[in-house]
BALOBA-1460 file (C-alpha; in Angstrom, 3 decimals):
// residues 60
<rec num="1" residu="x" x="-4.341" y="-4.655" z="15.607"/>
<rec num="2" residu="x" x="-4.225" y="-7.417" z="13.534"/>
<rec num="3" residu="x" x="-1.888" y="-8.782" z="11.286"/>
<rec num="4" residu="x" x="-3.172" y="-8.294" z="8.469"/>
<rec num="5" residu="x" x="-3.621" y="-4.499" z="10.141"/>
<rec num="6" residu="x" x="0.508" y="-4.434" z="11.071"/>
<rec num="7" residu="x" x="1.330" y="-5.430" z="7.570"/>
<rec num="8" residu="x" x="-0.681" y="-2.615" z="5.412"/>
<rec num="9" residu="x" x="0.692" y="-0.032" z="8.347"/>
<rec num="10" residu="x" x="4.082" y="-1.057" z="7.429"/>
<rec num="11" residu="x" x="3.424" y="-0.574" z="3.898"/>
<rec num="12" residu="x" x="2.284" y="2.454" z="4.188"/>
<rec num="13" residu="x" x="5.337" y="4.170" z="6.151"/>
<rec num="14" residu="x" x="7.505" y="2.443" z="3.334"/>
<rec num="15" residu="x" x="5.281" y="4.056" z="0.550"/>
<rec num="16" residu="x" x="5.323" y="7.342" z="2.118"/>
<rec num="17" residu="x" x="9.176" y="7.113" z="2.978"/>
<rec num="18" residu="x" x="9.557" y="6.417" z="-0.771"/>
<rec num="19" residu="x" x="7.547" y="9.607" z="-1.616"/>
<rec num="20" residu="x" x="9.062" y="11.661" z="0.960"/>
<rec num="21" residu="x" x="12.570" y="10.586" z="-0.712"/>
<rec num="22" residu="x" x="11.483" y="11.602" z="-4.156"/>
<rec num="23" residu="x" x="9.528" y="14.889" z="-2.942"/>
<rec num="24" residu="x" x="6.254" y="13.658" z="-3.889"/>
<rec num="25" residu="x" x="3.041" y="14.193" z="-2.439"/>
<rec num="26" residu="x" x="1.550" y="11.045" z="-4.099"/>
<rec num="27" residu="x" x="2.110" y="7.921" z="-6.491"/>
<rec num="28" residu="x" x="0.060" y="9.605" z="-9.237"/>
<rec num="29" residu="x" x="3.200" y="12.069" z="-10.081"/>
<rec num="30" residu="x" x="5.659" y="9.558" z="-9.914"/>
<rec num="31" residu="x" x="6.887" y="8.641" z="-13.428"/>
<rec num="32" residu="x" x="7.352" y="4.812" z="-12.230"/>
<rec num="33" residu="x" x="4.034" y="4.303" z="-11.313"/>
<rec num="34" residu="x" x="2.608" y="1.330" z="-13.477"/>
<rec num="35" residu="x" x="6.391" y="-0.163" z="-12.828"/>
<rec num="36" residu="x" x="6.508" y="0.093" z="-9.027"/>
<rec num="37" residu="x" x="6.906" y="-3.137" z="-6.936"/>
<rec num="38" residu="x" x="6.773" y="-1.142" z="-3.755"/>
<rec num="39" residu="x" x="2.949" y="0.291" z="-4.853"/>
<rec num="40" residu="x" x="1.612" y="-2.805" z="-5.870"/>
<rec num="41" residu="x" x="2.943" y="-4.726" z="-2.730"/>
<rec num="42" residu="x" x="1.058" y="-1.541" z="-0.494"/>
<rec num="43" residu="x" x="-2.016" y="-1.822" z="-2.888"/>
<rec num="44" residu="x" x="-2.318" y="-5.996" z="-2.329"/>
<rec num="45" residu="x" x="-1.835" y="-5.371" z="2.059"/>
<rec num="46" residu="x" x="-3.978" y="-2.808" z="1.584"/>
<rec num="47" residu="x" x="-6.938" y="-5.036" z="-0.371"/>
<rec num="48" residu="x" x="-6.194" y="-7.973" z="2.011"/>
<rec num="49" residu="x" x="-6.489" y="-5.802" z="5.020"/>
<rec num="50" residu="x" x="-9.821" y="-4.737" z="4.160"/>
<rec num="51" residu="x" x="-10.597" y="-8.519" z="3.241"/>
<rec num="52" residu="x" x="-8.744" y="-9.824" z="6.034"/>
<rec num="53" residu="x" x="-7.420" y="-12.179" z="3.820"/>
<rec num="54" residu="x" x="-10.457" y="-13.327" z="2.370"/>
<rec num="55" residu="x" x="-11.232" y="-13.678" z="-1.075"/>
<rec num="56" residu="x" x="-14.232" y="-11.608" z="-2.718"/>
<rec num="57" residu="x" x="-16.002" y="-8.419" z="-1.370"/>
<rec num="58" residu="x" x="-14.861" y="-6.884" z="2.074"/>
<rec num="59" residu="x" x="-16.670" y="-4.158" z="4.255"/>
<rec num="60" residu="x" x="-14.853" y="-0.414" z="4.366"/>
């Protein structure tokens, strides 16, 4: 695993603590969504994950 692999995995566990806390089964019903700081941090490890920290296109 990579770091840029550890980082996104502990992102996710904090993004799905945070739903689990508000009973929510995902971001979309959350009423903070444009607003949330914890989302967009998960959504940028999750982009430079797939990346691996490169700029431009990456490979799914």
């Amino acid at each position: 695993m990579n770091n840029y692999e550890e980082i996104q995995q502990e992102m996710l566990k904090k993004v799905q603590t945070c739903q689990k806390d508000h009973d929510l089964k995902t971001c979309f019903d959350c009423d903070k969504l444009l607003d949330c700081k914890l989302r967009d941090e998960y959504v940028k490890a999750t982009y430079e994950y797939l990346s691996e920290g490169k700029q431009g296109d990456f490979d799914f």
